[in-house]
VOBABA-891537 format. One record per atom (N, C-alpha, C): x, y, z; residue in three letters. Coordinates in steps of 0.02 Angstrom, whole numbers, padded with zeros to 5 digits, always signed. Layout:
XYZAla
...
# end
This chain:
+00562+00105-00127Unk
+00498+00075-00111Unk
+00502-00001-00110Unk
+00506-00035-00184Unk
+00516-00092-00169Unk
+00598-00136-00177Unk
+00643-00092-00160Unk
+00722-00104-00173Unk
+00764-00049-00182Unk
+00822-00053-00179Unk
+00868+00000-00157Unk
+00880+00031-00232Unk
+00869+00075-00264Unk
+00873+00122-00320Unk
+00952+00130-00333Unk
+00968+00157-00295Unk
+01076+00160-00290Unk
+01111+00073-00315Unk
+01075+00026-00310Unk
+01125-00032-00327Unk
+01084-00050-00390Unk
+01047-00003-00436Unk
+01030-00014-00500Unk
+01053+00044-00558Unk
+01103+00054-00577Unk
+01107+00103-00599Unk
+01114+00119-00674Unk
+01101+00187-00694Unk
+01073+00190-00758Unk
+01035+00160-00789Unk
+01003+00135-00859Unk
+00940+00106-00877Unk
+00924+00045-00817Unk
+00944+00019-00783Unk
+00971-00046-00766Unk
+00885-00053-00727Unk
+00866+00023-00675Unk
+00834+00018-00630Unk
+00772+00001-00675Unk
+00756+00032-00742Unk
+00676+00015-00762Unk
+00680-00047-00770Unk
+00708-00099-00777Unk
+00712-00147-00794Unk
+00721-00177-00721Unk
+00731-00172-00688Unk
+00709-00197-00615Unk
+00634-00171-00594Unk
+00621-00121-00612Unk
+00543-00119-00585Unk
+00487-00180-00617Unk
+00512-00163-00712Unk
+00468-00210-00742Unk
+00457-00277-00686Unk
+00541-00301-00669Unk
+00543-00370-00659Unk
+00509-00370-00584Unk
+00516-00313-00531Unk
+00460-00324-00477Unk
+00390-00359-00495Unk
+00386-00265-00521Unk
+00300-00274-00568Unk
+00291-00355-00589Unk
+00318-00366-00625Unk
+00301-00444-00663Unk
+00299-00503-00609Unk
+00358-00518-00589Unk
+00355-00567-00510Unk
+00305-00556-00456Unk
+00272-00516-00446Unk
+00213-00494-00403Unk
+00158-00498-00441Unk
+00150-00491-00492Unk
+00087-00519-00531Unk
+00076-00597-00520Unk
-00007-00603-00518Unk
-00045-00666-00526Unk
-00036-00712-00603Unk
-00045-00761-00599Unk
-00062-00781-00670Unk
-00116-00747-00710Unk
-00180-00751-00670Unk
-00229-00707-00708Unk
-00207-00648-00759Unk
-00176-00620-00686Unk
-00177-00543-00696Unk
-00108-00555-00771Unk
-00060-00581-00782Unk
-00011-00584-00808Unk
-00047-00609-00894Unk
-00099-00649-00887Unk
-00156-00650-00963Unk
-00166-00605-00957Unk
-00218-00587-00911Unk
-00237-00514-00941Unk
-00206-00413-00969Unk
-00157-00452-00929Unk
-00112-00378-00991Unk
-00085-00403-01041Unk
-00070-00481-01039Unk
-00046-00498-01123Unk
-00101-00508-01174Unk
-00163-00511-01127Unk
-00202-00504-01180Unk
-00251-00451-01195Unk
-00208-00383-01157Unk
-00214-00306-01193Unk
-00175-00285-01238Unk
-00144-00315-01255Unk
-00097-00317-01335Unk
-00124-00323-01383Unk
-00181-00389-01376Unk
-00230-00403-01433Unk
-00278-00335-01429Unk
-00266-00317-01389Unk
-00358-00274-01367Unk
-00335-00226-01421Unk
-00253-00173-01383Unk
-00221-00134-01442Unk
-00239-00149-01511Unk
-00216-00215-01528Unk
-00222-00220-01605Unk
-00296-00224-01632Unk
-00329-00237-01580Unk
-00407-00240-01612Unk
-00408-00178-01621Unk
-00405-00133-01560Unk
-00433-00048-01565Unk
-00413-00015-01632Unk
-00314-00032-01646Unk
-00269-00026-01728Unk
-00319-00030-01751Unk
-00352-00102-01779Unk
-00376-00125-01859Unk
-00441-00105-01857Unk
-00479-00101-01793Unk
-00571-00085-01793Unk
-00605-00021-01758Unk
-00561-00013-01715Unk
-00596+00055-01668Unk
-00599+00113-01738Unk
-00640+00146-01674Unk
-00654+00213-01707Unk
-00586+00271-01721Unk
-00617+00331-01754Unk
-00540+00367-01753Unk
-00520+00395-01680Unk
-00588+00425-01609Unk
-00568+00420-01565Unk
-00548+00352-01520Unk
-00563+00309-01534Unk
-00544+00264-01478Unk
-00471+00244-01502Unk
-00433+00268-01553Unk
-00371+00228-01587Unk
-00344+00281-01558Unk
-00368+00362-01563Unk
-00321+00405-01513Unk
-00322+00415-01427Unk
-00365+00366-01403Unk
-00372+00366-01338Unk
-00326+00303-01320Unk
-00340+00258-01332Unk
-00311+00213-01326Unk
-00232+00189-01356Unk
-00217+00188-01421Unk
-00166+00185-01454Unk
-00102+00215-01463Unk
-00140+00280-01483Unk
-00094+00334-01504Unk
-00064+00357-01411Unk
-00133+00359-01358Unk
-00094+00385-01276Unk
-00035+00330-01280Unk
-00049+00263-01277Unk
-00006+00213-01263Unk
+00056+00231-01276Unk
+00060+00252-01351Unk
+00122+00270-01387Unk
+00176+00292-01352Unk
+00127+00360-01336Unk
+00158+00429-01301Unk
+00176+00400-01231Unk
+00134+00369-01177Unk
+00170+00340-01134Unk
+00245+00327-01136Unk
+00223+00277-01183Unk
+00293+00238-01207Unk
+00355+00274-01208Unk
+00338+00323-01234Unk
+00393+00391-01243Unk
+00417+00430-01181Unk
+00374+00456-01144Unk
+00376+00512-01130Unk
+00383+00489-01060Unk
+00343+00425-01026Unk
+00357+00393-00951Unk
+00380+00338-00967Unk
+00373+00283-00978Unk
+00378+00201-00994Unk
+00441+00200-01023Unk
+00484+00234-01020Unk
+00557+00207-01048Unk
+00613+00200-01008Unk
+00667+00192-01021Unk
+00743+00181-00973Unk
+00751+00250-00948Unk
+00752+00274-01020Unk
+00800+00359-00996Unk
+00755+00381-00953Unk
+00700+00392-00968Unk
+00653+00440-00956Unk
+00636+00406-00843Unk
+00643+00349-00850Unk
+00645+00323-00791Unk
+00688+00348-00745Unk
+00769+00357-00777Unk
+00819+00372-00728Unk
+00818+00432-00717Unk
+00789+00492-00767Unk
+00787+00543-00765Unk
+00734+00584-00713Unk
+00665+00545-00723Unk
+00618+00552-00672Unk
+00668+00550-00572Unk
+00692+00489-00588Unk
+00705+00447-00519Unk
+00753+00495-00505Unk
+00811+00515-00509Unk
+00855+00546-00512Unk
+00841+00610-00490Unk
+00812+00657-00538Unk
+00794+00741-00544Unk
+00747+00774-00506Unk
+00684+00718-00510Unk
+00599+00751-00495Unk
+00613+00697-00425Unk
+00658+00639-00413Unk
+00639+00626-00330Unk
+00571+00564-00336Unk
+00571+00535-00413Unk
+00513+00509-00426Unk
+00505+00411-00392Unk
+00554+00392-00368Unk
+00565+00331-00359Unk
+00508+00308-00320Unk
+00477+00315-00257Unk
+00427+00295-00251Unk
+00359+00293-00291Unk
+00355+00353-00334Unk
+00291+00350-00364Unk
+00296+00342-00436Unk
+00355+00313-00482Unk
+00363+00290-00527Unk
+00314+00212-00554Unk
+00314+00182-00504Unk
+00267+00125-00538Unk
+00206+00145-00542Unk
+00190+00206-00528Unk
+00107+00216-00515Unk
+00108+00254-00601Unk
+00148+00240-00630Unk
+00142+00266-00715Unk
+00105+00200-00740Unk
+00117+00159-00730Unk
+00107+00094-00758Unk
+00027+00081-00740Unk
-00004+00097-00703Unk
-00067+00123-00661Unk
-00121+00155-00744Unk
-00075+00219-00749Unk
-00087+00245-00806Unk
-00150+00211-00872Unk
-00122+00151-00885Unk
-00131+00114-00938Unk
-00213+00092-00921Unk
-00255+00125-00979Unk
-00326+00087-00960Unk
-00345+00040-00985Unk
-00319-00018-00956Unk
-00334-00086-00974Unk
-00393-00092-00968Unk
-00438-00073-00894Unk
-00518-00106-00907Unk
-00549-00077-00956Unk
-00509-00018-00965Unk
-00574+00021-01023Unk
-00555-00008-01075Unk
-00492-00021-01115Unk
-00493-00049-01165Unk
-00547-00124-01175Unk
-00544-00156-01126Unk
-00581-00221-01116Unk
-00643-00206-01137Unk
-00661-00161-01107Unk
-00745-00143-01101Unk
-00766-00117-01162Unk
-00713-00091-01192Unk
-00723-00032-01274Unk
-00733-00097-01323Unk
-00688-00155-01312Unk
-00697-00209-01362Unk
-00750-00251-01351Unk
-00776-00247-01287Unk
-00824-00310-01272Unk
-00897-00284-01301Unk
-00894-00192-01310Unk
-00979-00160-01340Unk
-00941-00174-01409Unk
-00898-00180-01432Unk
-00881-00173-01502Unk
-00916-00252-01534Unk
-00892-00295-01494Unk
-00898-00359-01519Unk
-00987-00347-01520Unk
-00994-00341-01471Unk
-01073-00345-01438Unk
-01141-00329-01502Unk
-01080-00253-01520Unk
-01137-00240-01592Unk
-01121-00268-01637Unk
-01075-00293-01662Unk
-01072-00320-01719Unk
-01091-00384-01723Unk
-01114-00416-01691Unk
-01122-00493-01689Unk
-01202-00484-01666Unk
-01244-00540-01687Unk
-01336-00548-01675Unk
-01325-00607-01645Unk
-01390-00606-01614Unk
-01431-00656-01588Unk
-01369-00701-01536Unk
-01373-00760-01577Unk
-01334-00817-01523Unk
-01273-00802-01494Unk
-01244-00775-01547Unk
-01159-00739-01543Unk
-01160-00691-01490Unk
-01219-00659-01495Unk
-01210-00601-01420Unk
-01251-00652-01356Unk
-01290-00685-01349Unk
-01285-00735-01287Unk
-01222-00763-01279Unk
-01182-00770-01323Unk
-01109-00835-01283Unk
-01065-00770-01285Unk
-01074-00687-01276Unk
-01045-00649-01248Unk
-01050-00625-01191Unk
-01120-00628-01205Unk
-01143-00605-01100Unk
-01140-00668-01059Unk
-01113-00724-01102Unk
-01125-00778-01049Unk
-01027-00777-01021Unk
-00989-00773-01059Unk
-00937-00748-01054Unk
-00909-00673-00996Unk
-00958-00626-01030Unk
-00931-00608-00983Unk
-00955-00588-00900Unk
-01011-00644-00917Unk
-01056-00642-00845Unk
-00987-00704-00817Unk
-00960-00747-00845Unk
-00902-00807-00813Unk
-00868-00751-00772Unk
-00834-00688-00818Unk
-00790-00657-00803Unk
-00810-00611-00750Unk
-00839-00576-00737Unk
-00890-00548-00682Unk
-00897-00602-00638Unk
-00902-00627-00614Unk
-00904-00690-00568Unk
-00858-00706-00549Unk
-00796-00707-00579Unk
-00749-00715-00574Unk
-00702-00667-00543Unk
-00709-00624-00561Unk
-00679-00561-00530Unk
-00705-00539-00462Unk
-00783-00547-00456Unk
-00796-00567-00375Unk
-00783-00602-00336Unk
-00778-00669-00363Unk
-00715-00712-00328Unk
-00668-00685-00287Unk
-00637-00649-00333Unk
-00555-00648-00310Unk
-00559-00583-00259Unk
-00628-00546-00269Unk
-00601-00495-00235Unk
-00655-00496-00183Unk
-00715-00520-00172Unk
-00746-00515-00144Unk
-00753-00571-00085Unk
-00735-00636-00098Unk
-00730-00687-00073Unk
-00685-00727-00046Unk
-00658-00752+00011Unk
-00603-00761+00025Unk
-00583-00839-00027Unk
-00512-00801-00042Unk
-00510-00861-00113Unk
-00414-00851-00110Unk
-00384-00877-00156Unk
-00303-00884-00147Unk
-00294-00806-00166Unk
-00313-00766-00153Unk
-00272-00694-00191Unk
-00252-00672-00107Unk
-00212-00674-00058Unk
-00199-00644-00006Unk
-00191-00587-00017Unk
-00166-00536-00088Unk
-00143-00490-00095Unk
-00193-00455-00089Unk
-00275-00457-00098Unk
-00320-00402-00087Unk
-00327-00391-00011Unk
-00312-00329-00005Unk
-00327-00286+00070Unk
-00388-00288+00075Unk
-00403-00302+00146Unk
-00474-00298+00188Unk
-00466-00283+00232Unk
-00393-00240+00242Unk
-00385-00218+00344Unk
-00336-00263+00325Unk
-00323-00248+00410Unk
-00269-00283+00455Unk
-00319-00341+00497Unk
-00376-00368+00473Unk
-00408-00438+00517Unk
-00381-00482+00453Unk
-00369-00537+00454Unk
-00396-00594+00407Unk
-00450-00594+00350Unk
-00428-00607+00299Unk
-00444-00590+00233Unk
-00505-00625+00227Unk
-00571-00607+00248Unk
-00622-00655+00255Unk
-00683-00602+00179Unk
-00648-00550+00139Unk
-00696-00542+00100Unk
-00694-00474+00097Unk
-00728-00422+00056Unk
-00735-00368+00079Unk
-00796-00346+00134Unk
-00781-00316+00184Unk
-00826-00312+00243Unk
-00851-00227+00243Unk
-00921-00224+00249Unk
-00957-00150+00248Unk
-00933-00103+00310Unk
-00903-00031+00302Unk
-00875+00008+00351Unk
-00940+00051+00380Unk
-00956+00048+00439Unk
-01008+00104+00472Unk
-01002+00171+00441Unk
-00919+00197+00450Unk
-00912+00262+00433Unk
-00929+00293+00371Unk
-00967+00338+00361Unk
-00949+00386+00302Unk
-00892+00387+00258Unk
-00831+00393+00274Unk
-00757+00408+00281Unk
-00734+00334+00240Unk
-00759+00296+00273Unk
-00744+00203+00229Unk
-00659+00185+00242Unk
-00674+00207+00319Unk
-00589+00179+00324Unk
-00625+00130+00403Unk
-00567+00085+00401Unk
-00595+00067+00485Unk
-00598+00104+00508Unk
-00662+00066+00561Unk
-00678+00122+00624Unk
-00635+00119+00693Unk
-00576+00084+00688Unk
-00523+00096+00758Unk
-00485+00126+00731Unk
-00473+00179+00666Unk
-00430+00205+00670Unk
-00468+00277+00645Unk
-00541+00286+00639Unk
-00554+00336+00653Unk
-00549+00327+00725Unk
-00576+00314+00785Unk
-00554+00317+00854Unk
-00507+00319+00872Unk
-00439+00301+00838Unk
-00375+00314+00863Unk
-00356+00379+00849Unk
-00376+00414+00802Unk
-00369+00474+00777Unk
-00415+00529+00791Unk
-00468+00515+00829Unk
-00487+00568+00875Unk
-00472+00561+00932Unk
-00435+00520+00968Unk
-00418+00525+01034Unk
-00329+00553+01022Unk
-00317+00554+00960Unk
-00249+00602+00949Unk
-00248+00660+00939Unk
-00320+00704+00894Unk
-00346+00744+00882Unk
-00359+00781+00940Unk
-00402+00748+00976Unk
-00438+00782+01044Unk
-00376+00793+01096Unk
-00338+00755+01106Unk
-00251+00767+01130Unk
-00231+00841+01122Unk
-00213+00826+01032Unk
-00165+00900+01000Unk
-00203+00947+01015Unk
-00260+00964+01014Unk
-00322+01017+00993Unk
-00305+01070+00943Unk
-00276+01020+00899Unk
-00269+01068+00835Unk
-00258+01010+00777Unk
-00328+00996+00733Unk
-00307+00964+00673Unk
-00259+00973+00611Unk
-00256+01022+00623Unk
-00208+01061+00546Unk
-00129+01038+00564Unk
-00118+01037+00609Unk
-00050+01024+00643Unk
-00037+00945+00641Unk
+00046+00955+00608Unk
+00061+00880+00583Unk
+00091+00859+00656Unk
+00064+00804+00676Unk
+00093+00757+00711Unk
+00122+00672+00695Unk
+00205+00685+00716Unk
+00234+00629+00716Unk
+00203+00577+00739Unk
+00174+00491+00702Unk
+00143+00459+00725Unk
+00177+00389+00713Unk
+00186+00372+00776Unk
+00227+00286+00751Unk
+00146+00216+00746Unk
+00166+00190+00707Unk
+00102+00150+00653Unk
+00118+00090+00621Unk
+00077+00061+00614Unk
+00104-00004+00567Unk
+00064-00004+00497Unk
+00094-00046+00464Unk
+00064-00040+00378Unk
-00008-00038+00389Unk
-00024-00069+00413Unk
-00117-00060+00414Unk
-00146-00009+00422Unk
-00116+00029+00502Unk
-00152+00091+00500Unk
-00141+00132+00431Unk
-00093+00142+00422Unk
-00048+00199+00360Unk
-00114+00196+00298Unk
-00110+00130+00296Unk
-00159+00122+00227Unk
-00226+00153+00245Unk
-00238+00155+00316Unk
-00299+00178+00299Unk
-00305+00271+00312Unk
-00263+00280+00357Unk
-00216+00352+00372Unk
-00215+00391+00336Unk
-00190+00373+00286Unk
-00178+00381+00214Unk
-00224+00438+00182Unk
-00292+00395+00182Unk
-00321+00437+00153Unk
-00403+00470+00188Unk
-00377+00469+00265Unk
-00409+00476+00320Unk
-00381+00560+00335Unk
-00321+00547+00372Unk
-00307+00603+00417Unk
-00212+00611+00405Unk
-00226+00667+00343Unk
-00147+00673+00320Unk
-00084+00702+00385Unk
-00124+00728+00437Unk
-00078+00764+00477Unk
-00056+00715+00519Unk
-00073+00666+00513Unk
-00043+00623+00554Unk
+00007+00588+00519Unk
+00069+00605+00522Unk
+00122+00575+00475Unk
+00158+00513+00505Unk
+00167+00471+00466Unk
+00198+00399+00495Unk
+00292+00420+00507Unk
+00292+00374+00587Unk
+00370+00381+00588Unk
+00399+00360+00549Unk
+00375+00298+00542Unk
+00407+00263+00471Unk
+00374+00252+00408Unk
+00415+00269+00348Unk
+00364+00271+00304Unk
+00320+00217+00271Unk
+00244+00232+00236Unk
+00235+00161+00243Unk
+00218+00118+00296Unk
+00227+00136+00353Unk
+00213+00085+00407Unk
+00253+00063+00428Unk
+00308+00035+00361Unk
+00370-00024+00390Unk
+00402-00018+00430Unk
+00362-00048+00499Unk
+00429-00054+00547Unk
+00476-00107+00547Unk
+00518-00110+00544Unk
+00573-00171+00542Unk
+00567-00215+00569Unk
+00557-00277+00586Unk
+00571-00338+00650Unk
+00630-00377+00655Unk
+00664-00360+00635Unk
+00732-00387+00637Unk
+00805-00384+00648Unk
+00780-00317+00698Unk
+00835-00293+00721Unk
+00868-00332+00812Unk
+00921-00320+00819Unk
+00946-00354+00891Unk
+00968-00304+00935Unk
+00928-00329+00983Unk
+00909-00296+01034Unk
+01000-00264+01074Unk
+01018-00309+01070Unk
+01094-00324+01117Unk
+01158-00262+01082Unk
+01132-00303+01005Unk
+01177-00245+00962Unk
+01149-00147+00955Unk
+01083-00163+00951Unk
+01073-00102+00965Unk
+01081-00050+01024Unk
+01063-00068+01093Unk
+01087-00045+01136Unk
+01158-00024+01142Unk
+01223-00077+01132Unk
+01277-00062+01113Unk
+01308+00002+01048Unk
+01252-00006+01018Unk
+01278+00056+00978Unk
+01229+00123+00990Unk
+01205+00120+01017Unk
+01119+00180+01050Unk
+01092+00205+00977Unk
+01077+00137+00951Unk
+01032+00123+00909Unk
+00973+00131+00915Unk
+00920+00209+00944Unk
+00869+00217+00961Unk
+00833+00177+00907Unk
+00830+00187+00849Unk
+00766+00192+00812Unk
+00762+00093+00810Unk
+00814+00078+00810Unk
+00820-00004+00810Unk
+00778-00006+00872Unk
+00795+00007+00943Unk
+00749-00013+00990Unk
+00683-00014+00983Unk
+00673+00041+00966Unk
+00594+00059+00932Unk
+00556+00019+00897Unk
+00604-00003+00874Unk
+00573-00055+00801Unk
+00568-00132+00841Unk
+00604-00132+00896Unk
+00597-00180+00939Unk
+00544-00209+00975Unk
+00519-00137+01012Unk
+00459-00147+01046Unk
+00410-00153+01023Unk
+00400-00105+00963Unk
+00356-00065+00919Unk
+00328-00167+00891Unk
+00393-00199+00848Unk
+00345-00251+00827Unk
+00337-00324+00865Unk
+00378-00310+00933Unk
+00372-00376+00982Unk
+00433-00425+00921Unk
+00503-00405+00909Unk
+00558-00449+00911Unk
+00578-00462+00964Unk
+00625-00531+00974Unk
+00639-00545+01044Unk
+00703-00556+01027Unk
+00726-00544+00967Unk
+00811-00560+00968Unk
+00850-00511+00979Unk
+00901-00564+01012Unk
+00943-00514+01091Unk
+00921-00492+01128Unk
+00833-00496+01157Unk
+00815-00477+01230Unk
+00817-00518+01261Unk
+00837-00482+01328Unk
+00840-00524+01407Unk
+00820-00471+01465Unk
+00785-00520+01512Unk
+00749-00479+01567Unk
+00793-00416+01568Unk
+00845-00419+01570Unk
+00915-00351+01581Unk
+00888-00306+01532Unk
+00873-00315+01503Unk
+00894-00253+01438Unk
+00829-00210+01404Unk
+00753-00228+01430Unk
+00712-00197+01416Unk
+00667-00174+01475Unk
+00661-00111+01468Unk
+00623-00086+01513Unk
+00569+00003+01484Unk
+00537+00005+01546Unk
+00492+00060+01500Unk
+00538+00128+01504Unk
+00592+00125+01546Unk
+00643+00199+01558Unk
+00709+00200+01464Unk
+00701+00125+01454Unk
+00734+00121+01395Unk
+00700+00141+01346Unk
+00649+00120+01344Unk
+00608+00149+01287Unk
+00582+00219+01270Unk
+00573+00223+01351Unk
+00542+00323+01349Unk
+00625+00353+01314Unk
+00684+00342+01339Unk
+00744+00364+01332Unk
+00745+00354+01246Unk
+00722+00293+01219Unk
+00727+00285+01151Unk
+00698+00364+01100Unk
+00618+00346+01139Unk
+00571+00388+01091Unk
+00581+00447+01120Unk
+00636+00495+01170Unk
+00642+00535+01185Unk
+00695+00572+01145Unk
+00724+00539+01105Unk
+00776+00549+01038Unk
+00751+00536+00956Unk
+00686+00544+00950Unk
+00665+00552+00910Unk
+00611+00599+00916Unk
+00586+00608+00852Unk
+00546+00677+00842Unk
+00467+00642+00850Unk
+00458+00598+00869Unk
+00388+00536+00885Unk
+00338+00561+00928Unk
+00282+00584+00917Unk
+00236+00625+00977Unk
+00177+00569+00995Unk
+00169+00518+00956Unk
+00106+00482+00966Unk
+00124+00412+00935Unk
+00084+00365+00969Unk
+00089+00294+00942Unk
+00013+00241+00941Unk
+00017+00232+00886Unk
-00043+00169+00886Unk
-00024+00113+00888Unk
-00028+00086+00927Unk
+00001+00027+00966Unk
-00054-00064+00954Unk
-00046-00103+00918Unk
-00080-00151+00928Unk
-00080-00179+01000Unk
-00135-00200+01014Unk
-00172-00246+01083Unk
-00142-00296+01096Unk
-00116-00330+01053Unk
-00072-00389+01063Unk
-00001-00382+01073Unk
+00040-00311+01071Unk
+00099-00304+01079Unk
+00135-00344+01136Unk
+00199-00369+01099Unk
+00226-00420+01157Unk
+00258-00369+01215Unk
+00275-00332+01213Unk
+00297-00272+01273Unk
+00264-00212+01284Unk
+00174-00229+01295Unk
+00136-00166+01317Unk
+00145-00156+01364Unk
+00150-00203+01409Unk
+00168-00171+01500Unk
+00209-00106+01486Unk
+00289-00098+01421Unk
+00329-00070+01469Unk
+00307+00005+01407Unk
+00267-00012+01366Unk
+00213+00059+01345Unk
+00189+00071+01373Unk
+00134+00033+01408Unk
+00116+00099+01454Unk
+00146+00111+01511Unk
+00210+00078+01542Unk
+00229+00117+01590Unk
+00274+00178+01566Unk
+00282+00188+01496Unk
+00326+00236+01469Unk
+00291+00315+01467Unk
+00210+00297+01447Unk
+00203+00353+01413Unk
+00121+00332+01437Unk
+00086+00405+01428Unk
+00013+00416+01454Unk
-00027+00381+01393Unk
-00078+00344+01425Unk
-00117+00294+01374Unk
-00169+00317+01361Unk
-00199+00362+01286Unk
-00268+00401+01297Unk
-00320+00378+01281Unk
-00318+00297+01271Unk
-00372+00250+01259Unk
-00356+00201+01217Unk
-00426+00171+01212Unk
-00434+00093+01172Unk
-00457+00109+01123Unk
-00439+00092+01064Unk
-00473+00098+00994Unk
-00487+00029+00962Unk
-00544+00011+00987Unk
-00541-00065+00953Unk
-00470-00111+00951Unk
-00434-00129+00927Unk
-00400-00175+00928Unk
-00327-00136+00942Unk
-00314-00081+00944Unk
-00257-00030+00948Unk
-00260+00008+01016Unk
-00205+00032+01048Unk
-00209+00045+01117Unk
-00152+00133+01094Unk
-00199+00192+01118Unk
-00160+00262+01051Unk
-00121+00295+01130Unk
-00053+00293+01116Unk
-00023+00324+01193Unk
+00015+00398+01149Unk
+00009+00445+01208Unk
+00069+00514+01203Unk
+00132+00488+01202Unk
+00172+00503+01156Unk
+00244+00520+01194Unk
+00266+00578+01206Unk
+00247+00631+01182Unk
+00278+00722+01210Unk
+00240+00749+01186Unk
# end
């Protein structure tokens, strides 16, 4: 997922996730799990006898049973767990711990002491809309594939964009059979929203990631289909020349892979030779959804 698992080996790899995990964290965010440590020790010395076993005693067991070296390589290794290993770390209920200490404080303290709490954590509430609601330095919150201008209200029911519900009924209405998985080439954006839209539509690549950095010149030379692909697919231009791209190359590409459908951005630097490749079954807002077989 986020690095090659084979050039970390034995305990070596949990200790490369931590260090992802950690380098991808904010400053914020990097206080605020160090200062769920304190929260732990508050819940230790003051919580109740359930909140010391919800909170404390799970932690423990985490610790044990997912959160360790062995138990990491063993997962990654046996169960096939490497992509969905960091989503243990997910696990950990930091807001709730937050929230368990902030009614704790809340009752025990009168009058003034609980105004300079709600005034606190009205800062903090405010704050947290900031970052997520408002366009502010966190690039990392998703809002789509437009420019990070905030979170924006979805028409649909469904709460995914609405060009990729339209891209996905003009793939639907195609197959005439929803239940049936179709191969779908995509970029990270759609996927995310794909995801948890319309499972039968499986990404060629996983994730989305199409590559951009492959050469055009070298791939041809070695009939490097999926490199070409990744060519057109994200508009690289290294090693193309008028010679070497055309829509008979490309149909020839995606005719060696198992690829039945493509959502194609509007801005692609080589749509001419998509659609001269393959039948175009419409416009989906900002995505252009073609057949390949």
């Amino acid at each position: 997922m986020h690095f090659d698992p084979n050039q970390f080996p034995g305990n070596s790899i949990f200790w490369q996730m931590l260090y992802v995990y950690w380098m991808s964290f904010t400053i914020e965010t990097r206080l605020m799990l160090g200062g769920y440590i304190f929260v732990l020790l508050y819940i230790a010395a003051r919580g109740s006898k359930k909140a010391k076993l919800f909170f404390v005693a799970s932690f423990i067991i985490m610790l044990l049973i997912c959160l360790n070296p062995w138990m990491c390589r063993y997962l990654v290794d046996k169960w096939g767990f490497f992509t969905r290993y960091f989503r243990f770390f997910w696990l950990i209920p930091v807001s709730m711990g937050y929230t368990y200490v902030a009614v704790k404080l809340y009752d025990k303290y009168k009058s003034k002491s609980r105004v300079i709490l709600c005034v606190v954590h009205a800062v903090l509430f405010v704050w947290s809309c900031v970052c997520v609601v408002k366009q502010t330095g966190f690039p990392d919150v998703y809002t789509g594939s437009i420019p990070n201008t905030g979170m924006i209200p979805v028409s649909n029911i469904y709460k995914v964009e609405d060009e990729v519900v339209e891209a996905t009924a003009l793939i639907e209405a195609d197959s005439g059979n929803p239940y049936v998985d179709k191969k779908t080439l995509y970029n990270r954006d759609v996927f995310i929203e794909m995801r948890t839209y319309d499972a039968s539509l499986i990404p060629m690549f996983n994730y989305g990631m199409v590559s951009s950095d492959r050469n055009m010149e070298t791939a041809i030379a070695e009939s490097d289909y999926i490199s070409m692909i990744c060519i057109y697919f994200s508009g690289n231009t290294d090693g193309v020349t008028d010679s070497n791209v055309s829509s008979e190359l490309l149909k020839t590409a995606m005719d060696n892979t198992d690829c039945q459908y493509v959502i194609l951005p509007n801005d692609n630097y080589y749509m001419e030779y998509w659609k001269g490749a393959f039948t175009e079954l419409g416009v989906a807002g900002r995505y252009t959804v073609f057949k390949v077989k």
